[in-house]
C-alpha positions as CSV (number, residue, x, y, z in Angstrom):
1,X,-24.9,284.3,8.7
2,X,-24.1,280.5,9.5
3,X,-25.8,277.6,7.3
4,X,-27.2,274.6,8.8
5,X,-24.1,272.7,7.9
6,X,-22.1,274.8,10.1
7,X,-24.5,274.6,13.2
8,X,-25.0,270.5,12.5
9,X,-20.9,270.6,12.5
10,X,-21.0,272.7,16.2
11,X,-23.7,270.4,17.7
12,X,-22.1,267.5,16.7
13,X,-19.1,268.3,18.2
14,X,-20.4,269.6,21.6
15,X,-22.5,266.2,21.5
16,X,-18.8,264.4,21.0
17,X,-17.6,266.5,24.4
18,X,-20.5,266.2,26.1
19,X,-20.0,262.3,25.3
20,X,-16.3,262.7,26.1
21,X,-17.4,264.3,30.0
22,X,-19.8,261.7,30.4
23,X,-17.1,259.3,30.1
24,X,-14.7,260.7,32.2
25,X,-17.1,261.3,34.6
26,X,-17.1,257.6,34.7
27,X,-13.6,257.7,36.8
28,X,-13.6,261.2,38.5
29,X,-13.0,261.0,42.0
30,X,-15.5,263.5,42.6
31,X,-18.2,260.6,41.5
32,X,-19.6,258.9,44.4
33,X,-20.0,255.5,41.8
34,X,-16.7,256.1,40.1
35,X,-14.9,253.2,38.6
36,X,-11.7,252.0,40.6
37,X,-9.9,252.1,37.3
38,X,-7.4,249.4,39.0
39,X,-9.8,247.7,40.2
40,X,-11.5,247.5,36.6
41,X,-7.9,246.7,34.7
42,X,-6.9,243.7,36.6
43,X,-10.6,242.5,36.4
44,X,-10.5,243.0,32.5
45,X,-7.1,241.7,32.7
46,X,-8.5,238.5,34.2
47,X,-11.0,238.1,31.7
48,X,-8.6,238.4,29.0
49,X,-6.5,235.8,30.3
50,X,-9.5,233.6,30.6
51,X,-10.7,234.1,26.8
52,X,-7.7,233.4,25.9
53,X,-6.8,230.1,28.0
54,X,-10.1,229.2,26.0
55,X,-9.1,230.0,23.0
56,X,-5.8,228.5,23.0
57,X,-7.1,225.5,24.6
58,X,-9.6,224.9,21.6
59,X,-6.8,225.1,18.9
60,X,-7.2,229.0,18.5
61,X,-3.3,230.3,17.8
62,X,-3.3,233.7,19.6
63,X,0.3,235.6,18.9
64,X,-1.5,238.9,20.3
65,X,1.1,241.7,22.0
66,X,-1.1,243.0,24.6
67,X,0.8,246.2,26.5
């Protein structure tokens, strides 16, 4: 017979996957609203690059490695 514990432990991992799918889901090219995930880098990458212009330009030393 299985404790409690043991059925918390298997919900909270099919709640993890069902997260997981959700995610993906996200970017599948079956998902008429999916993310262009290029589309989405460079615009993060943008945004990055602006932070840290501001950043650096008020004093803030950034010696970050980024990819």
């Amino acid at each position: 017979m299985k404790t409690t514990e043991q059925y918390a432990e298997v919900l909270n991992r099919l709640f993890e996957i069902e997260e997981q799918i959700a995610e993906l889901w996200t970017y599948h090219p079956e998902n008429p609203n999916a993310v262009d995930v290029v589309i989405e880098f460079n615009e993060l990458q943008r945004e990055a690059s602006t932070i840290e212009s501001y950043l650096q330009d008020n004093g803030v030393d950034l010696d970050v490695d980024v990819f």
